[in-house]
N, C-alpha and C positions, 0 to 999 in steps of 0.2 A: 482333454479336448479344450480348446482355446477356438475364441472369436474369431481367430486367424489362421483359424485349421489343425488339423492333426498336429499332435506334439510331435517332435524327431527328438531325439538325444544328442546333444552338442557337445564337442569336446568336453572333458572333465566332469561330465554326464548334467549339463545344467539341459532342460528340456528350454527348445524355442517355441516364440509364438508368433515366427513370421511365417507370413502363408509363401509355398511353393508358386514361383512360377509355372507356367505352361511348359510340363515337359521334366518337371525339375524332377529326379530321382531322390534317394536315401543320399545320394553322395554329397549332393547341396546342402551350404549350410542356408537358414532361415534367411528368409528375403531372395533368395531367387539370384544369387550371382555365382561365380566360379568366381570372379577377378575380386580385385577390392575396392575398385570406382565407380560401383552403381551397383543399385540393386532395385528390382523389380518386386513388389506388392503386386499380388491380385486382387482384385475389386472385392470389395468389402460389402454384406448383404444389409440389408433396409436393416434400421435402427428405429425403435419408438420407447419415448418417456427418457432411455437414460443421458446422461451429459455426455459431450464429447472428451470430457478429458478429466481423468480422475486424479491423476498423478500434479504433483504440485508443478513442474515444467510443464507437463502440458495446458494446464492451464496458464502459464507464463505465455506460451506459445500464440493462446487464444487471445491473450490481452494484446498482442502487440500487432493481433490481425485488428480486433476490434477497434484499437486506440489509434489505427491509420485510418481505415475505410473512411469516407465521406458521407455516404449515405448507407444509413442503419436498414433503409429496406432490401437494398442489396445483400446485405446481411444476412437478413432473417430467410431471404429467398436461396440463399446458397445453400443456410443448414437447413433448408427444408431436401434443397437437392441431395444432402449428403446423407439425410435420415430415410430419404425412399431408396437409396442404393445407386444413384445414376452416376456415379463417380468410377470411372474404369479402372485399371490397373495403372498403378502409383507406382512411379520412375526415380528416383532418390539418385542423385548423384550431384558433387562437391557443386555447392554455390547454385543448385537449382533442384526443384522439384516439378512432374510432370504427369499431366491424365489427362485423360478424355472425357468431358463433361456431357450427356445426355440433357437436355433440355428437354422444358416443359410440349414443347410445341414438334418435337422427334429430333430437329436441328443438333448438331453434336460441334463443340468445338473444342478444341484445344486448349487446355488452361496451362501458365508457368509460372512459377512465384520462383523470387529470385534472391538470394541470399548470400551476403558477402562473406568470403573465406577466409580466414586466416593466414598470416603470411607463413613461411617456415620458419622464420624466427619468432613469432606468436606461436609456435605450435611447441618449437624447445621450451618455450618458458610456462605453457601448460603442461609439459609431460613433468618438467620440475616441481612444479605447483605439486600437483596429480604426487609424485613417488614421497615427495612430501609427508605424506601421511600414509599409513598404511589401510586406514581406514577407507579411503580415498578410492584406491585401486580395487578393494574389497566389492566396494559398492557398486563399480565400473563392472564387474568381474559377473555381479549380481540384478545386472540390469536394471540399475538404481545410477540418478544424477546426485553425486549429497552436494546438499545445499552451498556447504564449505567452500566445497571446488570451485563453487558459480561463484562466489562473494569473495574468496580470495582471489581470482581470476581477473573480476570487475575490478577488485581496489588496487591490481596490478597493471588494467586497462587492457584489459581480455574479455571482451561479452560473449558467451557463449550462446544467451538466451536473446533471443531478438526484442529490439527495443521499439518506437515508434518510428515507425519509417522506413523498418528495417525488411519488411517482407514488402517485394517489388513486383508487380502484379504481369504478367503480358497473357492478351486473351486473342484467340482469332473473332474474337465477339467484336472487336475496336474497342473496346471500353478500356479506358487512361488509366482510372483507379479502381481497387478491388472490383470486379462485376459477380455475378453470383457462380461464374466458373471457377472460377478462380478463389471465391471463398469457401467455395462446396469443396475443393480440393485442401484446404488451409485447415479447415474443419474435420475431413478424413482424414490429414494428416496429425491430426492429435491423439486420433486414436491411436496409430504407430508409435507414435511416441511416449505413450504411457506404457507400451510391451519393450520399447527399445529403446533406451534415450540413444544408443547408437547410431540411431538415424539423425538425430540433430548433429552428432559430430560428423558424420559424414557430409551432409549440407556445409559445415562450416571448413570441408577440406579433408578429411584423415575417416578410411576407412577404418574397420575395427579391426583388423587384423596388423594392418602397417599401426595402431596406436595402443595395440597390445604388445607388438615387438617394440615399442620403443619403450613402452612401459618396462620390459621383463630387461630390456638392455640397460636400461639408466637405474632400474634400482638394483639389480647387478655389480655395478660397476661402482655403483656407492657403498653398496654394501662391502664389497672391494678394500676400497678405499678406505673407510670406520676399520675395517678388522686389519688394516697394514699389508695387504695382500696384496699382491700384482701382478695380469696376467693369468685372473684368477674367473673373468667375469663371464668366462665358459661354463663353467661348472656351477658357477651360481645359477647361471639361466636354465641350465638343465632341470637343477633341483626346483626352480622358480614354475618352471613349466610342467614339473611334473606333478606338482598338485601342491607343495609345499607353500607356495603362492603369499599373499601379506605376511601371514603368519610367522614365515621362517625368515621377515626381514628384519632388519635392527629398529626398532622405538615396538617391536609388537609383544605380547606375551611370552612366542617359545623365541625369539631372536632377542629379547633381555639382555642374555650376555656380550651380545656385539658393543661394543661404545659408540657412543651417538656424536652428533656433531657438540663442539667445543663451545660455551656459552661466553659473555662477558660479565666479569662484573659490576655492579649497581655502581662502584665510583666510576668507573671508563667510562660507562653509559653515560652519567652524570658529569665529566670532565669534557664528553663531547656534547653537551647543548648550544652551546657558541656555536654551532659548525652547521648546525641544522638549519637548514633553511627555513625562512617563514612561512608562514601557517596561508593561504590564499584567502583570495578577498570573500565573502561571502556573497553568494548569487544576487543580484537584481530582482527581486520580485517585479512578478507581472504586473501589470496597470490593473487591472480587474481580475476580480476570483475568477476562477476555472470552471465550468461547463459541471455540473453531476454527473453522472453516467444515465443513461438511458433506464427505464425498467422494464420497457416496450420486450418480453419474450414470448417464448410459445407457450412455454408452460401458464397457468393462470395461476394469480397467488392463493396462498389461504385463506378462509374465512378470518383470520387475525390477523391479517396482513391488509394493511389500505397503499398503496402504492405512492398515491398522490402524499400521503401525509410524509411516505419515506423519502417521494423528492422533495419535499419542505425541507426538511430534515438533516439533509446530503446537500441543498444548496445553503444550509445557514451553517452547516460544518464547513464550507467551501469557501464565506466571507468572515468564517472567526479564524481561518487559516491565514487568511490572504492578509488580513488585517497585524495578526502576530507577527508576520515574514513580513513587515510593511512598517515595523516598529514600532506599534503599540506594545511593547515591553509589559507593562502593567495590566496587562493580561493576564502573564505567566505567576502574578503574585498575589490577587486577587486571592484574597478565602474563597473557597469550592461554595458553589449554591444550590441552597435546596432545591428541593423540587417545585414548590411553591414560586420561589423567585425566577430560576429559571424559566418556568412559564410566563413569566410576565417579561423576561428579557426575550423570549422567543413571539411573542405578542407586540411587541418595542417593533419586529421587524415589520407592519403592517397588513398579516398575512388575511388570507382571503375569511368571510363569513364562516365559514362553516369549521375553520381549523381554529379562529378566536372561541370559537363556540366550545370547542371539546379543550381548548386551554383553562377557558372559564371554569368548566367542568370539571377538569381534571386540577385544577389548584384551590377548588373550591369558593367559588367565587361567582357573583352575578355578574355578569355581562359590562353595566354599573360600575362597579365596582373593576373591574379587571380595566376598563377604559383608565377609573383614578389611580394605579398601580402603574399602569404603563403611561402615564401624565407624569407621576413622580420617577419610577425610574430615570424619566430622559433628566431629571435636575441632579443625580447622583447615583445611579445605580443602588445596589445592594444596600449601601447606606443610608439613602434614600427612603425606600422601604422598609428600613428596622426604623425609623424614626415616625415613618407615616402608622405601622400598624405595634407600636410601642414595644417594642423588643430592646430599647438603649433602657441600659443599667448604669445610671450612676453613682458612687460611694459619697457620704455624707461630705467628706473633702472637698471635690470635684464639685457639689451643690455652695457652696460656701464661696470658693473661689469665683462661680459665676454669679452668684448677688453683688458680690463685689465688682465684679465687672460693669454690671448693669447700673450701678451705682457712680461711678468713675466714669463714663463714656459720655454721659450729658453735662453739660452744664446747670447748675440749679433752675436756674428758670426754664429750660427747655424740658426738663426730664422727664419724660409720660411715666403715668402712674400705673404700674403693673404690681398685678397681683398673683398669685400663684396657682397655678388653674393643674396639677398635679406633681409627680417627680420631673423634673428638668424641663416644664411647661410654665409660662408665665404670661395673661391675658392682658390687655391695654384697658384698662377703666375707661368707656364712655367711646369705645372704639371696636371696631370689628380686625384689629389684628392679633395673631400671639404670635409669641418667638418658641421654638422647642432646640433644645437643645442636644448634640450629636455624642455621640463616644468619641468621637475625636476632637470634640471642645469648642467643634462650629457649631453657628446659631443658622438655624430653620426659621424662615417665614411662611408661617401659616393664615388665613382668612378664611374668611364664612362664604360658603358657597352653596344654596339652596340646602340648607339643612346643617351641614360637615361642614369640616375644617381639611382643606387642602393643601398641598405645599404654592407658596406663590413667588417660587425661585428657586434657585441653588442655594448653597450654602456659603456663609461666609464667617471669618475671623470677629466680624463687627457687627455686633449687636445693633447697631444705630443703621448702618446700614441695610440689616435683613428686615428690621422693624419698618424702613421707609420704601420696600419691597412689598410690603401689606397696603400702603394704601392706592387707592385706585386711581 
């Protein structure tokens, strides 16, 4: 038994889980149609607590309602409509889907979402994709989209799965963009689609029947073709439809012995890169990060779950993105940081009291303190902070070469008198500056600030310089 009614036995004995239309006998196959251009759903009963869409396409399906809609309460109000059951019986046919929405108030309107088809020559160069692999057809066969299909589809400029923009709202409500008829429909339509991806390719054009004959005719007829045979691709389809199916085609287990398509070898391929066209320009990044997603659901989170802190979290992922695709290059090369530092580079971004407070907290640090970390980071990041909480390791060498330096950069009579105030630290006699010195050979300017020693600048090449950065 299935959420979508009685199982029926389907050709080749796969049980369905479309529910029968009004009327519909044993002779119908699942979804309620005789022909192959539509097929009717019966109204789907109240729903609580589970998601709408478990399967990985269905939830593609949901992103691309979600990531069009304008207003999120529209949203929330539609899957409220589609979890109490008011969604009537769902219409499926090429480039649109169809129900009747029950309103809160008894009103009933007409919901359509509208979705662009495939042309016929987009459809040959799926069913290729598709025989392609035998795997492919298996999975079609098994009420499974695999993944492959979609990703080699897209990188051939085939979307099967709808993208932003791509679900086209029309309500008798007047409402321009998704209203909640029309998402309460988009939302029951995911459920379908977790029992049938077959319903998305029919939206996009090609019943299952007319893209199961073209499946059985074109790997037929290839199959053909690999074994030298012609005029043959009768008897292939026969055996193909009789249950011998992927298995008995050539690249599969028991079809082994057929010969597969011809490859080339690594010189041709390599004699032809002159010929290949150039690689395209890389995108434009946007002027500003992108928007986080919403966390606004029905469900409430967990007790270890803070919501607020996950969209901190999801917009500082959104400007270290934006910032990479934008050219900060030296991002990608930076040494990985602890936890510790981290925190003070997430603190770097301003964030409100109460999230500096569990930063503090959580990198082990007063408040105080976490303020002079996020002071020093902005003079160097990561470097910055190994220098401030003594983490630079210098060898006896590297200590030697820098006396010398210090030595060499004044002139006699200018030269302040520093003294050694620890490893790669040296204090000004009769002055409130020191210089510390970096793993990468730059001098830190340090000064006295109610108690500590601070950074009081970036770093730089020049001793003489960092030193006249200490005074006030």
């Amino acid at each position: 038994m299935s959420a979508y009614g009685d199982a029926h036995e389907r050709p080749g004995g796969h049980d369905g889980d479309g529910r029968y239309e009004s009327g519909a006998g044993p002779g119908r196959r699942p979804g309620g149609h005789d022909g192959d251009g539509e097929r009717t759903f019966a109204a789907l009963p109240a729903v609580r607590g589970a998601g709408f869409a478990r399967t990985w396409w269905g939830r593609a399906w949901l992103r691309a309602l979600e990531d069009t809609a304008l207003d999120g309460k529209q949203l929330k109000a539609g899957r409220q409509h589609a979890r109490a059951g008011t969604v009537g019986a769902v219409s499926v046919r090429p480039g649109r889907i169809t129900a009747v929405v029950q309103g809160r108030d008894g009103t009933a309107h007409r919901g359509d979402v509208l979705v662009q088809e495939l042309s016929g020559e987009e459809w040959d160069r799926l069913v290729d994709l598709a025989v392609d692999s035998a795997g492919h057809i298996a999975a079609l066969l098994d009420r499974e989209l695999p993944p492959h299909l979609v990703e080699d589809a897209a990188a051939a400029g085939l979307e099967l799965l709808p993208g932003i923009g791509d679900l086209e709202p029309e309500c008798t409500c007047g409402a321009w963009d998704h209203c909640p008829h029309t998402a309460a429909l988009c939302y029951q339509v995911a459920r379908l689609l977790d029992e049938d991806p077959f319903v998305l390719l029919l939206l996009r054009g090609r019943g299952e029947r007319a893209l199961v004959a073209a499946l059985q005719e074109r790997s037929a007829a290839r199959a053909a073709d690999a074994a030298g045979i012609r005029g043959a691709g009768g008897a292939y389809a026969e055996t193909w439809s009789r249950g011998a199916g992927p298995a008995g085609m050539p690249g599969s287990a028991a079809g082994a012995g057929a010969a597969g398509p011809a490859g080339v070898s690594a010189a041709e391929a390599f004699a032809a890169r002159d010929i290949l066209p150039p690689l395209p320009a890389p995108p434009v990044p946007a002027e500003t990060p992108g928007e986080p997603p919403s966390l606004d659901t029905e469900s409430a989170p967990g007790p270890e779950v803070d919501p607020a802190a996950l969209e901190f979290l999801a917009a500082d992922a959104a400007a270290r993105a934006h910032r990479m695709l934008s050219g900060a290059g030296a991002m990608l090369t930076d040494p990985p940081l602890t936890v510790d530092q981290d925190a003070v580079r997430l603190a770097s971004g301003a964030p409100s009291g109460w999230i500096a407070a569990r930063l503090a907290e959580g990198s082990g640090r007063t408040r105080e303190e976490l303020e002079l970390a996020v002071t020093t980071w902005g003079f160097g990041g990561s470097a910055a902070l190994d220098v401030l909480e003594g983490r630079v390791f210098l060898d006896a060498g590297t200590l030697r070469r820098a006396e010398a330096r210090l030595a060499a950069v004044w002139d006699a009579d200018d030269r302040p008198v520093l003294r050694g105030a620890g490893p790669g630290r040296w204090a000004v006699v009769g002055g409130d500056g020191r210089l510390r010195l970096g793993a990468d050979g730059r001098w830190w300017p340090y000064r006295e600030k109610k108690g500590r020693w601070v950074p009081a600048g970036p770093a730089t090449q020049d001793p003489a310089a960092a030193l006249a950065m200490t005074v006030r």
